[in-house]
Kinemage of the C-alpha trace (Angstrom):
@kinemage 1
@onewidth
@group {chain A} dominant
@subgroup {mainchain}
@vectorlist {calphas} color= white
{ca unk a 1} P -145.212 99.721 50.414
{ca unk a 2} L -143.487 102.873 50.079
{ca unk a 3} L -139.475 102.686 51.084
{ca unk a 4} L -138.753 106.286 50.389
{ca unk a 5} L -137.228 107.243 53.507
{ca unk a 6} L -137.591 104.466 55.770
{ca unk a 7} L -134.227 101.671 56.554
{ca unk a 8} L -133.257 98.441 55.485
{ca unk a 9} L -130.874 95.467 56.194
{ca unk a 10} L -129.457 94.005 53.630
{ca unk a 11} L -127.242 90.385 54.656
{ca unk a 12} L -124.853 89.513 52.088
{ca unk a 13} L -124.508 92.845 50.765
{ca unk a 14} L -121.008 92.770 50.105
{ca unk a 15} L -121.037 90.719 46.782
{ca unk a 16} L -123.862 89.368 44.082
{ca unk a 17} L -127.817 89.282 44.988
{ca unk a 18} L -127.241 90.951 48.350
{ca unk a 19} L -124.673 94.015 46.487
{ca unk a 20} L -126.930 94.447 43.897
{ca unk a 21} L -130.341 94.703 46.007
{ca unk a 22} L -128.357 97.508 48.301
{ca unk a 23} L -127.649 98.761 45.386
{ca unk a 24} L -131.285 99.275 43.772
{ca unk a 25} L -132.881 100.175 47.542
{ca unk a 26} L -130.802 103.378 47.727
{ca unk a 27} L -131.613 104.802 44.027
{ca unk a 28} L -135.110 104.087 44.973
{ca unk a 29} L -134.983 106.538 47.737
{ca unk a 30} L -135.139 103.747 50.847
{ca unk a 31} L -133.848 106.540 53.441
{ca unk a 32} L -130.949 104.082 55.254
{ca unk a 33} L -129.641 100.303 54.474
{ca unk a 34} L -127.602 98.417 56.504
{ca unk a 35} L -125.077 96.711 54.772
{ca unk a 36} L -124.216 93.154 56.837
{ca unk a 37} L -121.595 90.647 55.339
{ca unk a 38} L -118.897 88.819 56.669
{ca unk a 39} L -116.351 90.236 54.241
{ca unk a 40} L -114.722 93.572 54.809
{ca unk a 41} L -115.573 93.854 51.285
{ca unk a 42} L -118.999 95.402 52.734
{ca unk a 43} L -117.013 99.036 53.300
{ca unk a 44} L -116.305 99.501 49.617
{ca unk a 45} L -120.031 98.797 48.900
{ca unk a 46} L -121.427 101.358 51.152
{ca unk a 47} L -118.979 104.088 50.104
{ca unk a 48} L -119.666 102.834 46.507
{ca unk a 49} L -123.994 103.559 47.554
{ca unk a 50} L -122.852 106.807 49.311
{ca unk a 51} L -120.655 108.141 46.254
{ca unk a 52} L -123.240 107.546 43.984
{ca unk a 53} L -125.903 108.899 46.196
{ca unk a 54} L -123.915 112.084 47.286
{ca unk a 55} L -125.128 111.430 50.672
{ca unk a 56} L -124.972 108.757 53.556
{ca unk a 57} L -127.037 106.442 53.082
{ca unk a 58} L -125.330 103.024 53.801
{ca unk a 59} L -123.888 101.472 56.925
{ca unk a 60} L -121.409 98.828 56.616
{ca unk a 61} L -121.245 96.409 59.678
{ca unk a 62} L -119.113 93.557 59.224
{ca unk a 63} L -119.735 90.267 61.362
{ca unk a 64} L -121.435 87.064 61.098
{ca unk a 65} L -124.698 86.347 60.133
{ca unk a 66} L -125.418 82.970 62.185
{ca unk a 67} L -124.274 85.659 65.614
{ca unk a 68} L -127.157 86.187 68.023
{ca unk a 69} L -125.278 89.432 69.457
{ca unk a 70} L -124.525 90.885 66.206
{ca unk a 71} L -127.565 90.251 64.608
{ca unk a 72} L -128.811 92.170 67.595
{ca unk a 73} L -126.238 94.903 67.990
{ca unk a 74} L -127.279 95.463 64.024
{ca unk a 75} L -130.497 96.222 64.761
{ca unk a 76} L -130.103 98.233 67.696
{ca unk a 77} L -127.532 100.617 65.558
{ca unk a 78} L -130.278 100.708 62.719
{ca unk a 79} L -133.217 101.242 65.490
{ca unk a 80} L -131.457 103.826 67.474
{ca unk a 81} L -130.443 106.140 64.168
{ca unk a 82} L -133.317 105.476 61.776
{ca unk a 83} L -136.473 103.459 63.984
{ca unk a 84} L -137.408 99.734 63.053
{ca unk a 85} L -136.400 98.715 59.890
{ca unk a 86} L -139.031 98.045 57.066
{ca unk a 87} L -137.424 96.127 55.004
{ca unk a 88} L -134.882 92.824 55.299
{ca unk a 89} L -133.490 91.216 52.958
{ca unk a 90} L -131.452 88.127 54.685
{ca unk a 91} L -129.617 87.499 51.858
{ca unk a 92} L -126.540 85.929 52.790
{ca unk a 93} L -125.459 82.136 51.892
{ca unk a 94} L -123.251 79.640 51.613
{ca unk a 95} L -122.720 76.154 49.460
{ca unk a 96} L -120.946 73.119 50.451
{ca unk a 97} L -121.511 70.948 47.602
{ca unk a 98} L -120.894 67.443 47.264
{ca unk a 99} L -122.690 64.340 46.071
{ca unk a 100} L -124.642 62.747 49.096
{ca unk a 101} L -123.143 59.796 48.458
{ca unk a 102} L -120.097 58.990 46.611
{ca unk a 103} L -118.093 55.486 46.250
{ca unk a 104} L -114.214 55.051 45.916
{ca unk a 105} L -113.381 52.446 43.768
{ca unk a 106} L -110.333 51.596 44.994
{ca unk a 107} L -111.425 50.754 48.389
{ca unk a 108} L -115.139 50.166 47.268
{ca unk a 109} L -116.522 52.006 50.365
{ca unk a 110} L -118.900 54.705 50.256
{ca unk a 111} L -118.316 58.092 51.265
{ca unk a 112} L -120.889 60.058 52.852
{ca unk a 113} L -121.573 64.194 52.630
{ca unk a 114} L -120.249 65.323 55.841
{ca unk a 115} L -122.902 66.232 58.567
{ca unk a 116} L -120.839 69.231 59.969
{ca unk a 117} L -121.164 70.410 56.510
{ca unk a 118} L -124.967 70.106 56.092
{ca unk a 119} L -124.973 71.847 59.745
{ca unk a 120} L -123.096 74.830 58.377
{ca unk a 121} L -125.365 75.310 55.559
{ca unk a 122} L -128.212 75.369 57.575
{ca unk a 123} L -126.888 77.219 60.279
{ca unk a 124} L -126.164 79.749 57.327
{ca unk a 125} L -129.215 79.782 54.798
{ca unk a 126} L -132.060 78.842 57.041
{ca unk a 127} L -131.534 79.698 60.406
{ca unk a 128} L -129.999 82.773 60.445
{ca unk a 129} L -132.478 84.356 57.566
{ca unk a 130} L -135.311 83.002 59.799
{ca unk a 131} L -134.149 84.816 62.793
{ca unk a 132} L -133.063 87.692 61.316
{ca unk a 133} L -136.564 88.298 59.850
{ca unk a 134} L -138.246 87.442 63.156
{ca unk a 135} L -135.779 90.029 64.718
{ca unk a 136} L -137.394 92.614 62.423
{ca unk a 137} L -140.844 91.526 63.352
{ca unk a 138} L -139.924 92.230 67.050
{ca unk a 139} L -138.552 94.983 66.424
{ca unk a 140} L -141.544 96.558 64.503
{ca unk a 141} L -143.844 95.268 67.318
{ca unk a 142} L -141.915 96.959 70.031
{ca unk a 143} L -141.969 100.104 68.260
{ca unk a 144} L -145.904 99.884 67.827
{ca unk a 145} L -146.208 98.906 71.441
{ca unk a 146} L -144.536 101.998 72.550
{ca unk a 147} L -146.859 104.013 70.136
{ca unk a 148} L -149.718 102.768 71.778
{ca unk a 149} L -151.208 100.209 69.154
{ca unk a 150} L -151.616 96.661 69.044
{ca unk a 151} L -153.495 94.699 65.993
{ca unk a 152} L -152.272 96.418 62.653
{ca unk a 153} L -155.304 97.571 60.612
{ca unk a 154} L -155.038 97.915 56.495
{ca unk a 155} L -155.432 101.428 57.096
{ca unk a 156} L -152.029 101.982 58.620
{ca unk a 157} L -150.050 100.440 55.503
{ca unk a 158} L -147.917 97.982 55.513
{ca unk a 159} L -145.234 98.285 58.139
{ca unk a 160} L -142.495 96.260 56.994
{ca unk a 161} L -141.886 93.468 54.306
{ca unk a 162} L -139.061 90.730 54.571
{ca unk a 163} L -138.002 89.076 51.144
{ca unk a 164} L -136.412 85.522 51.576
{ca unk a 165} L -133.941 84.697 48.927
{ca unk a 166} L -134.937 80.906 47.895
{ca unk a 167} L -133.028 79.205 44.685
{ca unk a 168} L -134.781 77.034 42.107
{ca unk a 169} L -131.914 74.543 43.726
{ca unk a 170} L -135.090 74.062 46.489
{ca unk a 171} L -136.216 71.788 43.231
{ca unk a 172} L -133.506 69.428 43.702
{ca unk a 173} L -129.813 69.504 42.263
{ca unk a 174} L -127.557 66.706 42.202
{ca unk a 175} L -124.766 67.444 44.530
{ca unk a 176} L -127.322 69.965 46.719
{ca unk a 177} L -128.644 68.115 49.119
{ca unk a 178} L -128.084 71.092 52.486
{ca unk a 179} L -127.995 73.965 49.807
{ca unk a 180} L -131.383 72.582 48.447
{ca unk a 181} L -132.861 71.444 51.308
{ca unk a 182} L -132.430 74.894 53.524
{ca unk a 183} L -133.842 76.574 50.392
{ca unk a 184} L -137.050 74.310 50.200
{ca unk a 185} L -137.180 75.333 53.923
{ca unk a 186} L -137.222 79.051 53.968
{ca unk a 187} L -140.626 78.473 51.797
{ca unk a 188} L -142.183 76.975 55.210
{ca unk a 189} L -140.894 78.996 57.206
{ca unk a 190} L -142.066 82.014 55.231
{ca unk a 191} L -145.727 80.568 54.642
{ca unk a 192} L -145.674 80.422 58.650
{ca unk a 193} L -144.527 83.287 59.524
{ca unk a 194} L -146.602 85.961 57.361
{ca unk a 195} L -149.918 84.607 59.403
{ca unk a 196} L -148.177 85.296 62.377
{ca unk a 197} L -146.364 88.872 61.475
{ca unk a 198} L -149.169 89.883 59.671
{ca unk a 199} L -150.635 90.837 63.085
{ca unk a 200} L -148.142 93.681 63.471
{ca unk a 201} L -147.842 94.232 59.380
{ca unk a 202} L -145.114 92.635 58.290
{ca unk a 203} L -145.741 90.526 55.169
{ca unk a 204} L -143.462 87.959 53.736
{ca unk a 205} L -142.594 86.488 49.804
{ca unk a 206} L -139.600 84.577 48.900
{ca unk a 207} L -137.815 84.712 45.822
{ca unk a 208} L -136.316 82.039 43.975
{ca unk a 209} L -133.241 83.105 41.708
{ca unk a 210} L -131.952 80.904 38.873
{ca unk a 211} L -128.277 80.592 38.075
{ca unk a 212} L -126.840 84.103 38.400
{ca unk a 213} L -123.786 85.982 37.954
{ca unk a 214} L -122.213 85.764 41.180
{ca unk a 215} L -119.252 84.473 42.754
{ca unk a 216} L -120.703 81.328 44.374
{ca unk a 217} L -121.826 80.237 40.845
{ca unk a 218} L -118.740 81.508 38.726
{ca unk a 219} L -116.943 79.556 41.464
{ca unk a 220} L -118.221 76.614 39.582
{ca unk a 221} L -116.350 77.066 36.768
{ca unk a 222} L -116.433 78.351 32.975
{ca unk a 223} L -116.497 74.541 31.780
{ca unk a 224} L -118.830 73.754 34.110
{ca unk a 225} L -121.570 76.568 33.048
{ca unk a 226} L -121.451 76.212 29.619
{ca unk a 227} L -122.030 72.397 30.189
{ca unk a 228} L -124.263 71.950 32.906
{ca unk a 229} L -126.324 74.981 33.158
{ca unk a 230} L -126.195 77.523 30.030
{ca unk a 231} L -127.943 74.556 27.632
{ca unk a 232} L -130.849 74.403 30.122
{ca unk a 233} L -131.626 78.427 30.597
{ca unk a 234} L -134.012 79.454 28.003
{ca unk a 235} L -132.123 82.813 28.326
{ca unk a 236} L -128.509 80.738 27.537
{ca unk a 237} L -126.940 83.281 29.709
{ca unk a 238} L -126.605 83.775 33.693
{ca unk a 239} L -128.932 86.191 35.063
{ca unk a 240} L -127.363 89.566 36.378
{ca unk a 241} L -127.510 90.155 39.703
{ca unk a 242} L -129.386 93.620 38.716
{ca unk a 243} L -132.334 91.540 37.275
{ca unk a 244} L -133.245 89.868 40.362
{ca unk a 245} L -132.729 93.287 42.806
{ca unk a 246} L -135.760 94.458 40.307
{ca unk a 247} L -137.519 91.407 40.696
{ca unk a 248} L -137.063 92.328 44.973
{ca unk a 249} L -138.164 96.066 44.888
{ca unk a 250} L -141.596 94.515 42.926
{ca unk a 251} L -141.851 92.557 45.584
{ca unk a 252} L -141.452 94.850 48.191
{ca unk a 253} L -143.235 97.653 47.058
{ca unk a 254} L -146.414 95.697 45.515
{ca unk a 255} L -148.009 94.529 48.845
{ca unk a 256} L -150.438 91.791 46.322
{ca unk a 257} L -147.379 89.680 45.828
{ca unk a 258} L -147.567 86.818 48.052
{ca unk a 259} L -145.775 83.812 48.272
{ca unk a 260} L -143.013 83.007 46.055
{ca unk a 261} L -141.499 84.265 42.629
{ca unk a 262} L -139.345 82.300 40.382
{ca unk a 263} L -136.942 84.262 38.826
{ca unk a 264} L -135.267 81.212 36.763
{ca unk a 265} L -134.650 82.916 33.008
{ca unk a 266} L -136.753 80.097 32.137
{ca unk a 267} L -134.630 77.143 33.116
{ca unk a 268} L -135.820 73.481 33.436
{ca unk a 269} L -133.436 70.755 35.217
{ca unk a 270} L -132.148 67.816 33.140
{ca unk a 271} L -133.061 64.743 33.910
């Protein structure tokens, strides 16, 4: 698929994977992006895109992902200015890690992960990247309808592509358990809904990113990545957030790719 020119929505896009795939869209030529983040942090990396690409090309909007009626009022701004968006990118997540369970010694009772927490993760990385795709799918079918066409045929090109952003914590990590389970998720829900939005041609993959430079995983701690995950990285380093926005606009662009890509810099779990 060809983005020069058309619009994307980028969740997330104010820091790490999400920045950094805004980022690479514009200096490929995709025509608008929609910048979406909860952080106000989202203005500086539009005017950041737009300084760089001596013209406006990014649109910060500022809300919450997990929001029916902002999700929505996003896409109606995009629609309205630049026509259904080809490309999303619901990259936006959270972690909430903590051992499933964990025992106190003192009063040799178990504590449990908290459910409110596991909610909050899924409300966050599953559900909201699920719906946000589907809301481009609708989107693109609306604007067909009103064009007069129904089935796509291959002849028409690909009409839109949405990239989940999976982990290789969908493996299993200790400590993980709603951050690895909603990222094992988004692989159903993307082998589900490509046989359904392939009717209007929208295709699905979903990438899995190893440890990267961002701030959820320097968050972790220096200690704690030299330790726990550096050893276990064939690369011994993090993986720059540029790395895997190249590894997105491959799979964007090269309608063949299917299914999932592991972009893990060659790690392999411990034991």
């Amino acid at each position: 698929m060809n983005i020069k020119g058309k619009a994307a929505i980028i969740t997330g896009a104010g820091s790490g994977i999400g920045q950094a795939i805004a980022i690479e869209l514009a200096e490929r030529g995709v025509g608008a992006v929609g910048l979406v983040d909860r952080s106000d942090g989202v203005i500086n990396v539009a005017r950041l895109i737009n300084d760089r690409m001596d013209r406006p090309v990014a649109e910060a909007m500022i809300g919450d992902v997990t929001d029916t009626a902002f999700r929505q009022k996003v896409f109606d701004l995009m629609c309205s200015k630049y026509g259904a968006p080809a490309v999303c990118v619901p990259a936006a997540g959270i972690t909430r890690d903590q051992l499933a369970v964990k025992m106190d010694k003192q009063t040799g009772r178990a504590s449990i992960y908290p459910i409110e927490n596991f909610r909050l993760v899924m409300e966050v990385n599953l559900v909201a990247p699920v719906y946000w795709a589907i809301e481009m799918m609708a989107r693109i079918a609306e604007e067909r309808l009103r064009k007069g066409k129904g089935r796509w045929a291959a002849d028409e090109g690909i009409q839109g592509t949405v990239i989940f952003i999976g982990s290789i914590s969908s493996q299993g990590i200790p400590g993980q358990v709603s951050y690895s389970s909603t990222k094992a998720a988004l692989e159903g829900a993307a082998a589900t809904l490509c046989k359904e939005a392939i009717y209007h041609g929208v295709r699905f993959a979903t990438i899995h990113p190893g440890f990267t430079d961002t701030p959820m995983v320097r968050s972790l701690g220096q200690e704690y990545i030299e330790k726990n995950i550096l050893p276990y990285t064939q690369l011994k380093r993090l993986i720059d957030p540029t790395e895997i926005a190249d590894a997105v606009y491959f799979m964007i662009c090269n309608s063949a790719v299917s299914g999932e890509l592991w972009a893990d810099a060659g790690w392999h779990p411990s034991a």
